[in-house]
N, C-alpha and C positions, 0 to 999 in steps of 0.2 A: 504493500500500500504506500502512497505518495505521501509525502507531507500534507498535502490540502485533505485527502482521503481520512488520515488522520483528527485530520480540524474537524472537518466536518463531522464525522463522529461525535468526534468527544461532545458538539455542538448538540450531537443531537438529543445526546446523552442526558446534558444540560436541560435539554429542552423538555425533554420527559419525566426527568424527577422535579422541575419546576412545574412544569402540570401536574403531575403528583402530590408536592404540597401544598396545592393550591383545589385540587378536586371537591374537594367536599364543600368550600366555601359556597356554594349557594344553598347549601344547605336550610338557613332560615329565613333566606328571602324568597325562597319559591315558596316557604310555608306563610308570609306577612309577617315573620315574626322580626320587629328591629331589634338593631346592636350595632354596635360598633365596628369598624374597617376593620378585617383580620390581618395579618401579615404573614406572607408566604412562610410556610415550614413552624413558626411559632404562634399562629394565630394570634389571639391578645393576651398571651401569658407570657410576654418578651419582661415587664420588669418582677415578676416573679422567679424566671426561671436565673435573672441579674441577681437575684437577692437585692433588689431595692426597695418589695414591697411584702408582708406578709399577705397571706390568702384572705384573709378578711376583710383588711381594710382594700386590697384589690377588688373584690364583690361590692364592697359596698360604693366606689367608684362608679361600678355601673347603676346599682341600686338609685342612687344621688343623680344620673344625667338621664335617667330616663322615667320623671315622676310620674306621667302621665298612661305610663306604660305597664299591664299587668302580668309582663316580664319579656324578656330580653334575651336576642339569642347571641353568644360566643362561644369563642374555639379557646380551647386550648391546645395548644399545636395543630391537628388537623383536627379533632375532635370534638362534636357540635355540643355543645353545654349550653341546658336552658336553666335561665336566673329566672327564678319565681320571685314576683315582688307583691300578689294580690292574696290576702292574706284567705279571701273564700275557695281561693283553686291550690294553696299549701294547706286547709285543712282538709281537701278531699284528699289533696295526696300522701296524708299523713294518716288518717283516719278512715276515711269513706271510702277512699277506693284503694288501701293499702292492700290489698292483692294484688292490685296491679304493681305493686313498687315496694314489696316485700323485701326486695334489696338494697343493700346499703351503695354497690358499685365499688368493692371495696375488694383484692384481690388477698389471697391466700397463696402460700408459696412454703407447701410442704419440707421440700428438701432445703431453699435458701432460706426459708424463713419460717424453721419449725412452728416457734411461738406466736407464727400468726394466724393462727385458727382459733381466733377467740368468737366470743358473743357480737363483739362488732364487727368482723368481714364475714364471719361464716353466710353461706349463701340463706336463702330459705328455708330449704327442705332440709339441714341439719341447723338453722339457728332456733327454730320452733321447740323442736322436743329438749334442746338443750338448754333451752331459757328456761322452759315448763319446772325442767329437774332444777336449774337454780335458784330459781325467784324465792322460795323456801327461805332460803339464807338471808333475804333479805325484808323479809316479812317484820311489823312492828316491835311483836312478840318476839322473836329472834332476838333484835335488837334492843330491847329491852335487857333480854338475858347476856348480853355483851355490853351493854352501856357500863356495868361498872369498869372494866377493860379502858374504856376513853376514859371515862374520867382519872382515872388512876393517871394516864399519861397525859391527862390536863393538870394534873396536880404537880406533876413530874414539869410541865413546860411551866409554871408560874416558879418553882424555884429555879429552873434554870436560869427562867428571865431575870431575878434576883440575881446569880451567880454574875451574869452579864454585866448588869448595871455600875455591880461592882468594881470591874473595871473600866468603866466608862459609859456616855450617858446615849450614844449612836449606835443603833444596833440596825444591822441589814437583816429587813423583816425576810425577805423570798429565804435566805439560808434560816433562821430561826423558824421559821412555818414550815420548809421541809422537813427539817430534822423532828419536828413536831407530829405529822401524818405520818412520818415513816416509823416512827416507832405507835401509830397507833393502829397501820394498816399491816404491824410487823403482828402485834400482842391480835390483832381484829380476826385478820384473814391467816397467817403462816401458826399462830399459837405460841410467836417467838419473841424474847425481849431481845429488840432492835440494839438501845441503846444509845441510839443515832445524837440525843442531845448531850447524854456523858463524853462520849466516844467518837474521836475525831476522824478513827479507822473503821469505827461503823463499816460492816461489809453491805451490810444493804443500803446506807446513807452514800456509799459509794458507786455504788450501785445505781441508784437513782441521776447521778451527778453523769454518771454515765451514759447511760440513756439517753437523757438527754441533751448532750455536749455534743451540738452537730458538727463537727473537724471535715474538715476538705474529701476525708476517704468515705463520711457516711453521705457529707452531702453526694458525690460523683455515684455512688450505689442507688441511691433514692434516684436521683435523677436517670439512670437506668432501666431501675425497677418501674416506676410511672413511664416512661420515654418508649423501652425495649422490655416490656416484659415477659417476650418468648428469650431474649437473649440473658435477662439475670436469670431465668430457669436453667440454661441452659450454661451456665457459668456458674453456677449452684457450689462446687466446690470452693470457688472464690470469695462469692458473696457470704454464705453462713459465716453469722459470728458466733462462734463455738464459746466465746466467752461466756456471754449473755445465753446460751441457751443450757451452756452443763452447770449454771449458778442454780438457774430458777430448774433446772430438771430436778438436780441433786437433791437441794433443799427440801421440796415437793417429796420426794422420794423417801429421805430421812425422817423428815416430821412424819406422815401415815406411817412409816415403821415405826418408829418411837411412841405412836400414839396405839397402835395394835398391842404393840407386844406389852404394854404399861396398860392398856386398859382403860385410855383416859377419853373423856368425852368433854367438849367445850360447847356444844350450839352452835361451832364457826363454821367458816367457810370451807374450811379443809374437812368438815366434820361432813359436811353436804359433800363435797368428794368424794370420801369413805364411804358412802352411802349410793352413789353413783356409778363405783368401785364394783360394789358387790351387787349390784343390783342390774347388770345390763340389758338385760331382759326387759328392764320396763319403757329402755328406748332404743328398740332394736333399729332404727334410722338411720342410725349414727355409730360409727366403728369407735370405740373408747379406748382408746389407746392412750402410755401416759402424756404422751406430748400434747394429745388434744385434752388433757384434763389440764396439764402444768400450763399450758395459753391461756384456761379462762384465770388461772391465779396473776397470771402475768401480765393481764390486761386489768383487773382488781390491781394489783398491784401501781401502775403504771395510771391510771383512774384517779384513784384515792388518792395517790402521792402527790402528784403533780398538782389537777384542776383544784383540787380542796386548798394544798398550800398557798396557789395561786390566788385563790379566793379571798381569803385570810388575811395576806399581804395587800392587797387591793383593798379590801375592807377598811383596814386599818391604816393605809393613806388617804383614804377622804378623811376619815374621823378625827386624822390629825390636820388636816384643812379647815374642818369645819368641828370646832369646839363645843356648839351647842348641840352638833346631834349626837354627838361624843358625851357631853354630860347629860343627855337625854336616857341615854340607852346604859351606860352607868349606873344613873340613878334607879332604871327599870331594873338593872340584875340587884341592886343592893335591898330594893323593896321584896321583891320577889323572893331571895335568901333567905331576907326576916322571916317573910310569912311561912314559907315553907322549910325552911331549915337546912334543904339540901338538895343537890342536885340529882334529877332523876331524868330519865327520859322524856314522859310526859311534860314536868316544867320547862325544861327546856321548846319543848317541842309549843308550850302555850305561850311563850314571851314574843307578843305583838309586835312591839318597837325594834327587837332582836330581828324577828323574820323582815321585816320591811327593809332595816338596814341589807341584810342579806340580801333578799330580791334587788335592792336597788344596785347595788353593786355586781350583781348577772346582769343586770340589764345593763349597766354601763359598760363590763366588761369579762362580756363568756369567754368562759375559757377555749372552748370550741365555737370559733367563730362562724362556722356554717355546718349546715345541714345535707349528705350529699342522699341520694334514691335514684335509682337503675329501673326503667319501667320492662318488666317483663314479658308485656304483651304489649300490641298497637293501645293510645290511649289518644282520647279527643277531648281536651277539655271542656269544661262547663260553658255553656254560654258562649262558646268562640269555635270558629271555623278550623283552628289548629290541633293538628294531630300529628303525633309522633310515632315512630316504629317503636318494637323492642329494641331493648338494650340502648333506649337514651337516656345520658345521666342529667339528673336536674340538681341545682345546687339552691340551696334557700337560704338568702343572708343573713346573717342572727343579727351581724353590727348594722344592714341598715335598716331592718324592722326596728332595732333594739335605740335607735336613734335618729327615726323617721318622726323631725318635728311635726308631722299631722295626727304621729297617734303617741307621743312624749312632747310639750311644750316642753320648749328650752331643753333640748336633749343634753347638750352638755353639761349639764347641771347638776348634781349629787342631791336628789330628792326624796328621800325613803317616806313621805309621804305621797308617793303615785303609787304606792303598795297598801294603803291603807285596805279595808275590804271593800270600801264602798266607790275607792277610784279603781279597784284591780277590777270587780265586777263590773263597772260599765265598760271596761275594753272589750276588743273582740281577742278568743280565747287564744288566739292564734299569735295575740302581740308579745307573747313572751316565751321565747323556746329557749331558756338556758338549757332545758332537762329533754329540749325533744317532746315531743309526742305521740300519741298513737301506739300503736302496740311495738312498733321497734325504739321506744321513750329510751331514758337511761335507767337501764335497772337497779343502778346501786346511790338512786334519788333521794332516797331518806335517810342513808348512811352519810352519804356528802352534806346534807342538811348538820346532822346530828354532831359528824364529825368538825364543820368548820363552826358550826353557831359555840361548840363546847371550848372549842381554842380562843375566840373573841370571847367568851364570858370569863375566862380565865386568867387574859390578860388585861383585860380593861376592870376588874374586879380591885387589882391592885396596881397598876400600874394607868398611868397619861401616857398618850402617845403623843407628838408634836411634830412639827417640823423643823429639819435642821438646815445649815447652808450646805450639805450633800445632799438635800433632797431633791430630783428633778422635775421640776414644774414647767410646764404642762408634758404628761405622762406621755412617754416616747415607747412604741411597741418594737418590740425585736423582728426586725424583717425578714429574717432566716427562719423563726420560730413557727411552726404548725398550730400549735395553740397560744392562745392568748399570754403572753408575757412581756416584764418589763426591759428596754434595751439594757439599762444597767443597773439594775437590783433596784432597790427599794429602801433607805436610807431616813430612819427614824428616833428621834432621840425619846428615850423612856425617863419618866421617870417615877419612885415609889410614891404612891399615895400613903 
C-alpha cells in the first residue's frame, strides 16, 4: 500500500469510530426529550470524568437550567441518561411502577469485585428474597435490643471528646464522627470492639480510611470499570483488591466461628447471617455463598460508616453557625434527660427538635446525592408522549429536588423548621429522598437515624461546638468524592459546658 493508501485508511478509520461516539446522540431528540449538547466520545460527563465536579452537584446543573422541564435527556459518554426533575413521574418510578425499574443499574463483578454483591447492585430477582431475609435485622424491636451497644459507644465518644479538648480547643469533626460509627457499626453489625476512638491502628478505622482514599490507581480502575466493563472483567486478576476483600472475608468468617463454637447470641446483624447460614432453603433464588453473605456486611459496613459520620459532621457545622438552633436543641436533650432519666431508643427516637435538625441537614446535604433505576421493560410515562426501551438508566437528583427554591424557600439556608410536621406534610412526598423510597428505600433507615441522632445528643449534651479561623465557609464539596463530603474536613472548636 502507498502512503496516501495508508492516509486514507487511517482517515477512514477516524471517521468510523467518530461516528461511533457520536451514534447514539439522537437518542432524546427523536424522543422530544431536551438537554444539553453532548460531546463526541464523553457526552456531558467531560468535567466529571476531569474530577472538576462531583456527581451531584453535576445533576443538579442540569436540574437548575432546565426548570421548566419535567426532565432532561444526557449522555454520559455515549450512554442516554434520563434526569427526572417532576416529582409525580419519580414517585411512579419509585413506587407505582417499581416493577418496571426494580433495578438499581448498578453492576456486580464477581471475580474483580467479590464484595460487590450487596443489597444495592444485586439485580432483582436475587435482591428480593435477600432483602426479605435481612430486613429482620433491622426491625424496631431488633434495634431496641442493640441500642444499649450505641449508647455505650456514645458514652465512649463524649469522653473521648473530653480527652481531645484537653489538648486543644479545634477538633476535625469528619475524623472524630468516623472513628465514632466505626466503633458502633464495629460492636452493631461484626459483635466487635473497634476501638477506633482509643486506637490510632484501629484495623477497621483503617480500614474505612481506606476505602475511601481515592489514589490515582482506584481512580484509573473505577474509570474502567464504569468506561470498559467487559475489559475490568476480563483483567479480573489485576483489578481485585485482595486486601479489602480477605479483611472483610476473614473477619466474617472468625466472628460466626467464634460465635458457634461459644454459643453466643447478640440480635445482630451477623446473628441474621447465622441464621441465613443454616437456613438456605428458605431462599432457594439465590446461591449463598460466603462472599455473597460477607458483601451484605461490607456494604452495612461501608453505609453506616461513612453517610452516618458524614451526617454528624455536617450537623454539627450548621449548629456551630447558627447558635440558636444549637441552644434550641440542647436545651430539648437537657429537658428530655430530666424527664426521662435516660436514654433509650424510643426517647431518642421522640425528640422533635433533634429529628428536624436531622432532616434539615439531609436535605441540605445527602450523603448520596442521587438516585440511579434501570427500567426493565419499554416504559411511557404518565401524561407524556415519551417512552423508553429497557435497560435505560434514569438518574433522580437529590441536590436539586433537595434545593429546588419552588418546593425549599431560601434553599440555602439551614432551616430545621421546614421539618416541623405541619410544613413536612404539606410537601409532596417525593420532596425528600435522603433515605430513597419505594420498596428498593434504604434498608438500614432507622439504624442511621438512631445511630447519628445518639452521637449529636452526646456531644452537644456536654460540649458547644463553634467556629474557628480553620473552618471553611461556604462549604466546599470534594469533586472526586461519590458521596456527599467535605473538600477539606470539617474544623471545629469544642468547648466543655
Amino acid at each position: 500500500m502507498s502512503t496516501l493508501d495508508y492516509l486514507v485508511a487511517m482517515l477512514a478509520l477516524v471517521g468510523i469510530f467518530y461516528y461511533w461516539s457520536i451514534s447514539t446522540f439522537s437518542f432524546w431528540k427523536d424522543r422530544g426529550v431536551p438537554g444539553p449538547k453532548p460531546l463526541p466520545l464523553l457526552g456531558n460527563f467531560k468535567d466529571v470524568l476531569a474530577g472538576k465536579i462531583s456527581i451531584g452537584p453535576w445533576l443538579l446543573s442540569f436540574y437548575t437550567d432546565y426548570p421548566k422541564e419535567p426532565m432532561v435527556g444526557i449522555f454520559i459518554r455515549r450512554r442516554p441518561i434520563l434526569v427526572l426533575r417532576d416529582l409525580d413521574l419519580i414517585r411512579d418510578i419509585l413506587i407505582r411502577d417499581f416493577s418496571k425499574f426494580a433495578d438499581r443499574g448498578l453492576k456486580t463483578f464477581e471475580k474483580a469485585e467479590p464484595l460487590s454483591q450487596h443489597l444495592l447492585n444485586l439485580e432483582h430477582s436475587k435482591w428480593r428474597p435477600l432483602r426479605n431475609k435481612l430486613s429482620p435485622a433491622f426491625t424496631s424491636g431488633k434495634l431496641k435490643d442493640m441500642f444499649y451497644l450505641l449508647l455505650s459507644c456514645g458514652n465512649h465518644l463524649q469522653e473521648y471528646v473530653d480527652k481531645l479538648i484537653s489538648k486543644g480547643d479545634s477538633i476535625e469533626v469528619r475524623d472524630l464522627t468516623a472513628r465514632f460509627t466505626t466503633d458502633v457499626i464495629g460492636s452493631c453489625a461484626f459483635g466487635l470492639e473497634m476501638h477506633a476512638m482509643d486506637d490510632e491502628n484501629s484495623e477497621f478505622r483503617r480500614m474505612g480510611k481506606y476505602v475511601f482514599n481515592f489514589d490515582w490507581k482506584k481512580v484509573l480502575k473505577f474509570r474502567i470499570r464504569e468506561g470498559a466493563p467487559w475489559l475490568y472483567s476480563l483483567l479480573w486478576p489485576i483489578m481485585r483488591d485482595n486486601y479489602l476483600t480477605d479483611f472483610f472475608m476473614n473477619t466474617m468468617k472468625a466472628t460466626i466461628e467464634h460465635r458457634r463454637k461459644n454459643k453466643i447470641v447478640r440480635h445482630d446483624f451477623i446473628d441474621q447471617i447465622i441464621e441465613i447460614q443454616d437456613h438456605p432453603e428458605k431462599i432457594p433464588e439465590v446461591k449463598l455463598t460466603d462472599t455473597l453473605l460477607t458483601s451484605q456486611l461490607f456494604v452495612f459496613f461501608l453505609a453506616g460508616f461513612e453517610t452516618s459520620s458524614t451526617t454528624i459532621s455536617n450537623a454539627l457545622y450548621e449548629l456551630a453557625q447558627h447558635q440558636d438552633c444549637q441552644d434550641r436543641l440542647r436545651e430539648e436533650i437537657r429537658v428530655v434527660m430530666e424527664r426521662e432519666g435516660k436514654l433509650t431508643y424510643d426517647v431518642v427516637k421522640n425528640m422533635k427538635y433533634l429529628h428536624m435538625v436531622f432532616q434539615e441537614t439531609l436535605r441540605k446535604y445527602p450523603p448520596a446525592m442521587i438516585l440511579v433505576r434501570r427500567s426493565v421493560a419499554p416504559y411511557t410515562f404518565s401524561n407524556s408522549n415519551v417512552t423508553i426501551p429497557e435497560d435505560t438508566l434514569l438518574m433522580i437528583p437529590l441536590m436539586g429536588i433537595h434545593k429546588d427554591p419552588e418546593v425549599y424557600d431560601d434553599p440555602e439556608k439551614f432551616n430545621p423548621e421546614r421539618f416541623s410536621e405541619e410544613a413536612f406534610k404539606s410537601r409532596h412526598p417525593m420532596s425528600f429522598l435522603a433515605f430513597g423510597d419505594g420498596p428498593r428505600n434504604c434498608i438500614g433507615e432507622r439504624f442511621a437515624k438512631q445511630q447519628s441522632k445518639v452521637g449529636l445528643i452526646k456531644i452537644l449534651e456536654k460540649f458547644k461546638v463553634e467556629v474557628n479561623d480553620k473552618t471553611e465557609i461556604p462549604y466546599k464539596i470534594n469533586p472526586r468524592g461519590f458521596l456527599l463530603a467535605p473538600l477539606n474536613g470539617i474544623h471545629l472548636r469544642f468547648t466543655k459546658i
